[in-house]
ZANUVO-668612 format. One record per residue: residue number from 1; residue in three letters; x negated, y negated, z of N, C-alpha, C in turn. Coordinates in nm, 4 decimals, m for minus. Atoms other than C-alpha are relative to their C-alpha. Layout:
BEGIN
(rec NUM,ALA,(X,Y,Z),(X,Y,Z),(X,Y,Z))
...
END
This chain:
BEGIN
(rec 1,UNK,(m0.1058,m0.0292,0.0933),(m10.3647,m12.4877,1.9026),(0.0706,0.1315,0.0351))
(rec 2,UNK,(m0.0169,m0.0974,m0.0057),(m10.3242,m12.1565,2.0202),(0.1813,m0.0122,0.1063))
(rec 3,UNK,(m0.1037,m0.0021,m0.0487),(m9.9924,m12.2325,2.2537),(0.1301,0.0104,m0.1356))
(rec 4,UNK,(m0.0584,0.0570,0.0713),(m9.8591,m12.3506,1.9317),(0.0418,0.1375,m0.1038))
(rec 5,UNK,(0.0345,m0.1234,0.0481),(m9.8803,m11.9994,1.7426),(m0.0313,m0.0409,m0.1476))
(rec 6,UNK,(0.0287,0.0571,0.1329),(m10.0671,m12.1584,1.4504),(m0.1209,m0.0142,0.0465))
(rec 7,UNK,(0.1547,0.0582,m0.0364),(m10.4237,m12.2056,1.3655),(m0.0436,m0.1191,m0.0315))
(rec 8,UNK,(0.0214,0.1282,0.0958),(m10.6091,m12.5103,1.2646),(0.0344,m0.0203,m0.1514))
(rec 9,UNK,(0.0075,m0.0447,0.1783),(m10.6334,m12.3945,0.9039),(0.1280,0.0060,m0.0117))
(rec 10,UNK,(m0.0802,0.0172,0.0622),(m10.2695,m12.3402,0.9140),(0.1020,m0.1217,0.0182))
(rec 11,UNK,(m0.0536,0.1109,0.0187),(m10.1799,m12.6667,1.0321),(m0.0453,m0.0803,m0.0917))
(rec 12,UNK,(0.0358,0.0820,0.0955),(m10.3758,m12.8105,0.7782),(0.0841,m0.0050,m0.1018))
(rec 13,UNK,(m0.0766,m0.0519,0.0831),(m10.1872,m12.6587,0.5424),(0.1079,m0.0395,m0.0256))
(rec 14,UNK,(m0.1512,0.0395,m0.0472),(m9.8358,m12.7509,0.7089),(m0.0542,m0.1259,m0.0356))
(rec 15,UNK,(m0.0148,0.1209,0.0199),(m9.9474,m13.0697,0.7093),(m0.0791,m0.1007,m0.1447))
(rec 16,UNK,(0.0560,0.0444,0.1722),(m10.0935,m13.0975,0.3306),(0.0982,0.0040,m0.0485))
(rec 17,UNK,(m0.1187,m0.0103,0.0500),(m9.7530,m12.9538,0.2595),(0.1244,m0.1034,0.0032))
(rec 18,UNK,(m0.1048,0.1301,m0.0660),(m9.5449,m13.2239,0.4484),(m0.0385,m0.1630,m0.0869))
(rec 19,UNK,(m0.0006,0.0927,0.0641),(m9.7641,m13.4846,0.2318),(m0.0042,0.0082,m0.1295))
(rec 20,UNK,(0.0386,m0.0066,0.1834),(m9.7825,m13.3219,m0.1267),(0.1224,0.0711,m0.0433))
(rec 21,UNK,(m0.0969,m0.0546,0.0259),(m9.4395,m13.1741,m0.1295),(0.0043,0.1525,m0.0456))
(rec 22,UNK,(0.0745,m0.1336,0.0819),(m9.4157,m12.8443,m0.3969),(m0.1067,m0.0149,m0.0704))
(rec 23,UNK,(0.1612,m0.0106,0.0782),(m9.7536,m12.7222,m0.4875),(m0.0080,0.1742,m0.0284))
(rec 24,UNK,(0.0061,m0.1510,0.0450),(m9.8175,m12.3878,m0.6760),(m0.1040,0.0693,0.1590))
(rec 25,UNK,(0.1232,m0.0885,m0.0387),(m10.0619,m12.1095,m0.4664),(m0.1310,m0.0393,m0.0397))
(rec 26,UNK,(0.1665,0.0486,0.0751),(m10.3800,m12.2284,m0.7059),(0.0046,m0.1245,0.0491))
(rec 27,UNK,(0.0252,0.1601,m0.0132),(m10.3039,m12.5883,m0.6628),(m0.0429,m0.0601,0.1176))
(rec 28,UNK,(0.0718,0.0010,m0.1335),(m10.3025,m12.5624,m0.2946),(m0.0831,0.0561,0.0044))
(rec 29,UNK,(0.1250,m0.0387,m0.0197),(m10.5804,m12.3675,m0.3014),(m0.1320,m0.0848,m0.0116))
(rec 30,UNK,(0.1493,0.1367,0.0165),(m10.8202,m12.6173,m0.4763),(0.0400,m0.1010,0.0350))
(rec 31,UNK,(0.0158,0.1536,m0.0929),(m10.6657,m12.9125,m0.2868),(m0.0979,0.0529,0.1500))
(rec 32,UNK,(0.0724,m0.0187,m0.1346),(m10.7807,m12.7386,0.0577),(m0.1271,0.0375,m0.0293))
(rec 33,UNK,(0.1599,m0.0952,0.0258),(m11.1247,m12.5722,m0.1006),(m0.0174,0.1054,0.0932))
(rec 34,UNK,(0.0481,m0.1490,m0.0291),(m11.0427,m12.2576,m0.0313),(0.0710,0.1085,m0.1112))
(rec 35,UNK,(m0.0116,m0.0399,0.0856),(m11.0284,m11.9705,m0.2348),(0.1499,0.1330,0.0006))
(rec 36,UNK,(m0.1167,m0.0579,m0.0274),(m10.6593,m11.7845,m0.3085),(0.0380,0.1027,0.1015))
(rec 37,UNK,(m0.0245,m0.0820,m0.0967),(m10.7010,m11.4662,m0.0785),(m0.0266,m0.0644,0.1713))
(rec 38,UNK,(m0.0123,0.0892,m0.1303),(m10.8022,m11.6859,0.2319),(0.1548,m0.0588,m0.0164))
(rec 39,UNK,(m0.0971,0.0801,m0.0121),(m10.5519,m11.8895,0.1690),(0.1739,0.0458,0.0074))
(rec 40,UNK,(m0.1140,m0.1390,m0.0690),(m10.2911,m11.5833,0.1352),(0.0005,0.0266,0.0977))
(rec 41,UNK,(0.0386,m0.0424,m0.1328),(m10.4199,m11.5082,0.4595),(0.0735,m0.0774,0.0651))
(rec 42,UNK,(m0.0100,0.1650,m0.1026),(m10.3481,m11.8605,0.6361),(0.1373,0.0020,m0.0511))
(rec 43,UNK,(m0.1023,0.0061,0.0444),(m10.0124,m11.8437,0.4353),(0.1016,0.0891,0.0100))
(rec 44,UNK,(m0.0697,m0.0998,0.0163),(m9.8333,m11.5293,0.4437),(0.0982,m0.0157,0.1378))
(rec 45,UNK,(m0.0663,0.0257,m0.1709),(m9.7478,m11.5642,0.8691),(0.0672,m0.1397,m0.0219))
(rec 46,UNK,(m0.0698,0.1242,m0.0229),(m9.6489,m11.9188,0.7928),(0.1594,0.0207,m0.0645))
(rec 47,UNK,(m0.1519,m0.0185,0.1155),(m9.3584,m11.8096,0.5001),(0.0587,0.0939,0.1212))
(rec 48,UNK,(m0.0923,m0.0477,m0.0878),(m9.2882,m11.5217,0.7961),(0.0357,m0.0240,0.0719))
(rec 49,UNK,(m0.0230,0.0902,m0.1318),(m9.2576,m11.7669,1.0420),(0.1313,m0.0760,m0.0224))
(rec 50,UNK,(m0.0736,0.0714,0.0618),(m9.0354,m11.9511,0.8003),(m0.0497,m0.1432,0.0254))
(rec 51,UNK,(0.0215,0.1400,0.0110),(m9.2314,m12.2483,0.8260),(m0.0423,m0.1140,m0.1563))
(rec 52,UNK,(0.0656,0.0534,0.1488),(m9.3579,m12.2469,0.4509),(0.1040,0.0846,m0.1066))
(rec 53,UNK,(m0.0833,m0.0749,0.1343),(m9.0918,m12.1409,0.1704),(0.0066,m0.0278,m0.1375))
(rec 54,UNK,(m0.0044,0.0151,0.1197),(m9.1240,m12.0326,m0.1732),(0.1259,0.0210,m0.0861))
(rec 55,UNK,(m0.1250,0.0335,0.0856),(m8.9215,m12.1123,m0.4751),(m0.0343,0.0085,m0.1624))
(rec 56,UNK,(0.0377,0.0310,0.1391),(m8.9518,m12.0444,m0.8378),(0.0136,m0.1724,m0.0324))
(rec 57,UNK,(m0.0084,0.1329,0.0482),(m9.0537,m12.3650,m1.0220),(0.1002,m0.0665,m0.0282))
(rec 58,UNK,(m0.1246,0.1089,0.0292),(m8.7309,m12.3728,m1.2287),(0.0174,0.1624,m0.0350))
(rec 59,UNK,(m0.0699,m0.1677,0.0186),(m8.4653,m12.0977,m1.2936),(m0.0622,0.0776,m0.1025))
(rec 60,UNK,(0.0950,m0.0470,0.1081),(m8.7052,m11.9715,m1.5987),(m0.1154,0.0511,0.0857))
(rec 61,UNK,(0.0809,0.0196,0.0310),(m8.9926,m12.0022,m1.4598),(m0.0632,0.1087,0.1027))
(rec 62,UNK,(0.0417,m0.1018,m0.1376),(m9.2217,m11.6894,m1.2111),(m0.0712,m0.0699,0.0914))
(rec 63,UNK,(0.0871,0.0774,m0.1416),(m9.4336,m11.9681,m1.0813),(0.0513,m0.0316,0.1184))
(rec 64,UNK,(m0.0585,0.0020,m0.1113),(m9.3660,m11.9586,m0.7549),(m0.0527,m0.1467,0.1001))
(rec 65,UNK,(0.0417,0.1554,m0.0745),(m9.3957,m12.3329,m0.5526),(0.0213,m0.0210,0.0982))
(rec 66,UNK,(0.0454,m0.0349,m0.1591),(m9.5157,m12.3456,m0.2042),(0.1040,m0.1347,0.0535))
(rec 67,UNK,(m0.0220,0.1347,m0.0362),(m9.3212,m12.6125,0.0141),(0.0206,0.0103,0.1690))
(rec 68,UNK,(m0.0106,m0.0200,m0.1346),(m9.2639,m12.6699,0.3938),(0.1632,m0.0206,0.0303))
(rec 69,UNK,(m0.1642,m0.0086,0.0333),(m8.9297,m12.5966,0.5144),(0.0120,m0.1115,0.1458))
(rec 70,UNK,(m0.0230,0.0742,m0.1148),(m8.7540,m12.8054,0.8156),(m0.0789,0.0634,0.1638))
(rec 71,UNK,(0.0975,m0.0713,m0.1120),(m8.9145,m12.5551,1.0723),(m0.1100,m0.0081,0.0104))
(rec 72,UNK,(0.1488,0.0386,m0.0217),(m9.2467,m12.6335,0.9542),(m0.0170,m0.1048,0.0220))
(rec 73,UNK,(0.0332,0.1654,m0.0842),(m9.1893,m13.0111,1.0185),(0.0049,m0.0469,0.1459))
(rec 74,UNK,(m0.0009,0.0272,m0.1420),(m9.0911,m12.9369,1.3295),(m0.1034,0.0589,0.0732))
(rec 75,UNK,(0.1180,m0.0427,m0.0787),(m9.3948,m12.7207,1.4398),(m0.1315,m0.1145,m0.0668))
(rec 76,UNK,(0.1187,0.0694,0.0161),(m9.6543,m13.0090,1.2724),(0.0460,m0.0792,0.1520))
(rec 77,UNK,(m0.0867,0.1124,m0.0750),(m9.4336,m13.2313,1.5395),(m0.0531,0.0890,0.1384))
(rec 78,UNK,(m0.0206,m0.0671,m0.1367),(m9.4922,m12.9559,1.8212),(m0.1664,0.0075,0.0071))
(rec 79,UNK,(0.1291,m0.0685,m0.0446),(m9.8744,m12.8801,1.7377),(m0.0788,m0.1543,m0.0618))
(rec 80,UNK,(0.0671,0.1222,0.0432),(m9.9697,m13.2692,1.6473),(m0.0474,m0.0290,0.1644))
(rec 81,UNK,(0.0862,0.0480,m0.1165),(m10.0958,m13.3298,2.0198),(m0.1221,0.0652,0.0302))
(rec 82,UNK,(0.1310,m0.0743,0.0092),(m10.3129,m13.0242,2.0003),(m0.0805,m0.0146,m0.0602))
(rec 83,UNK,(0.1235,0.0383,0.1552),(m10.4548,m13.1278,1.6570),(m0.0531,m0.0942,0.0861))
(rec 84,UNK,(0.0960,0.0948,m0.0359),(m10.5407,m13.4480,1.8436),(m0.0774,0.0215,0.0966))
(rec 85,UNK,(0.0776,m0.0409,m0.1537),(m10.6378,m13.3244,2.1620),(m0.1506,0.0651,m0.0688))
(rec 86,UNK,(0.0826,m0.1115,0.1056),(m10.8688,m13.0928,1.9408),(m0.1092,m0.0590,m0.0247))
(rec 87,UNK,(0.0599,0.1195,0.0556),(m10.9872,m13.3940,1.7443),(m0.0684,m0.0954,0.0607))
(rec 88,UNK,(0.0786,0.0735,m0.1161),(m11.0807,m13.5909,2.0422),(m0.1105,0.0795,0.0959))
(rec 89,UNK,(0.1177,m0.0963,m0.0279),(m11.2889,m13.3031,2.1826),(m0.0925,0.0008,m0.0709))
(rec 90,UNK,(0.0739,m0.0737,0.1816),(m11.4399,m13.1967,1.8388),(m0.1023,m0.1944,0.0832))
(rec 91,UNK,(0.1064,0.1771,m0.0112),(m11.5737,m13.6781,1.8660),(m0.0797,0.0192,0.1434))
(rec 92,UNK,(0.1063,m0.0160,m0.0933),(m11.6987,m13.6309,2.1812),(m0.0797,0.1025,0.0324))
(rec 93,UNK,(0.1332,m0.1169,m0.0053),(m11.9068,m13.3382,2.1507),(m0.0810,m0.0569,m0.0590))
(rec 94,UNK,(0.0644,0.0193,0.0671),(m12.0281,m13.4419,1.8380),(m0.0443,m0.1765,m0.0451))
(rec 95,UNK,(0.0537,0.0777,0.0061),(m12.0189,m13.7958,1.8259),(0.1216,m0.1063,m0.0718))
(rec 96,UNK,(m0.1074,0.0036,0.0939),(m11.7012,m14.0490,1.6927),(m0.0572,m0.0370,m0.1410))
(rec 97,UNK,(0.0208,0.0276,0.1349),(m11.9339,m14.2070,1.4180),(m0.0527,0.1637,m0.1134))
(rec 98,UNK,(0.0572,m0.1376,0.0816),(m12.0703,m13.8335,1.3308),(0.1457,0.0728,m0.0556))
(rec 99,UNK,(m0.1376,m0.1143,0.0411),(m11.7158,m13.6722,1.3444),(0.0640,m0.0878,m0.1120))
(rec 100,UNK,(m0.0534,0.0674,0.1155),(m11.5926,m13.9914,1.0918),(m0.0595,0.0277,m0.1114))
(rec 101,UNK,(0.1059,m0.0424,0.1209),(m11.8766,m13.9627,0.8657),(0.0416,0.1308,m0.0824))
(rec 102,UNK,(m0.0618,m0.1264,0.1118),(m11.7597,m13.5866,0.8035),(0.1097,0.0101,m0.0233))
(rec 103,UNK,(m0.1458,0.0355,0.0860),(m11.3963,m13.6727,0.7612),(m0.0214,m0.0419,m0.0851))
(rec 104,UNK,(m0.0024,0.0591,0.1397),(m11.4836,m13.8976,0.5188),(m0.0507,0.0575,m0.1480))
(rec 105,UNK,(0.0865,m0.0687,0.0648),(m11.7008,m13.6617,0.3557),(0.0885,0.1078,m0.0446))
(rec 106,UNK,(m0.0593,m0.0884,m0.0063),(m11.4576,m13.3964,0.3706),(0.1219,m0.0965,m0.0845))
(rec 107,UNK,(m0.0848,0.0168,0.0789),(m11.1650,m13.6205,0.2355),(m0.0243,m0.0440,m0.1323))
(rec 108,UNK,(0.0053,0.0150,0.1508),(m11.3711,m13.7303,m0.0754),(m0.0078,0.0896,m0.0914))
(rec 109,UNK,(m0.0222,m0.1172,0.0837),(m11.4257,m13.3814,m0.1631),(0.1634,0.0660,m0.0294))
(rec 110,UNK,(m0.1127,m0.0624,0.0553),(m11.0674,m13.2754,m0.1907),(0.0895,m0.1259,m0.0316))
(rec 111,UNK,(m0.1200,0.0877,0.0861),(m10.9155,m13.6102,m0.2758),(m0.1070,m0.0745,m0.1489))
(rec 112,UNK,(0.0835,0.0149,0.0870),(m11.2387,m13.6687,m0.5609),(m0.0850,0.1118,m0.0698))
(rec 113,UNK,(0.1041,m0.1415,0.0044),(m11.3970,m13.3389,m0.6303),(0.0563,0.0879,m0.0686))
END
């Protein structure tokens, strides 16, 4: 990932964003299971990158709502061969039924949990 100037964690991110549209700071936080200052962390370079831009909810409102801008669709698009390349390393180290098993494990906790 590293050509890509993004980490795993923040493509995850980009690409949670690209499927859940606007999501507050908390909300993304407990979709990814991690806790707000990480996740400031993994976030802050992405908004200066301009790949992640915030927006009050509604002209009232201070909540501020995370979303991915056109630049961040285009770096999931630039760093999606690395994710896989990544991903196909990661199965054959560990194994493809071992590396499924913890996807699956991993997507029931944040899409059931």
């Amino acid at each position: 990932m590293a050509p890509t100037g993004i980490t795993s964690t923040q493509f995850s991110l980009l690409h949670f964003l690209d499927r859940n549209a606007r999501m507050t700071m908390n909300e993304l936080a407990a979709a990814m299971l991690m806790d707000r200052t990480t996740l400031l962390r993994a976030v802050k370079p992405l908004q200066q990158q301009g790949l992640i831009i915030s927006a009050p909810e509604t002209e009232e409102s201070r909540r501020l709502m995370l979303a991915l801008s056109p630049a961040g669709q285009s770096k999931i698009v630039e760093a999606g061969p690395f994710w896989r390349a990544a991903q196909e390393e990661y199965e054959a180290q560990v194994g493809e039924l071992h590396a499924r098993s913890l996807r699956s494990d991993f997507f029931n906790m944040t899409h059931h949990g």
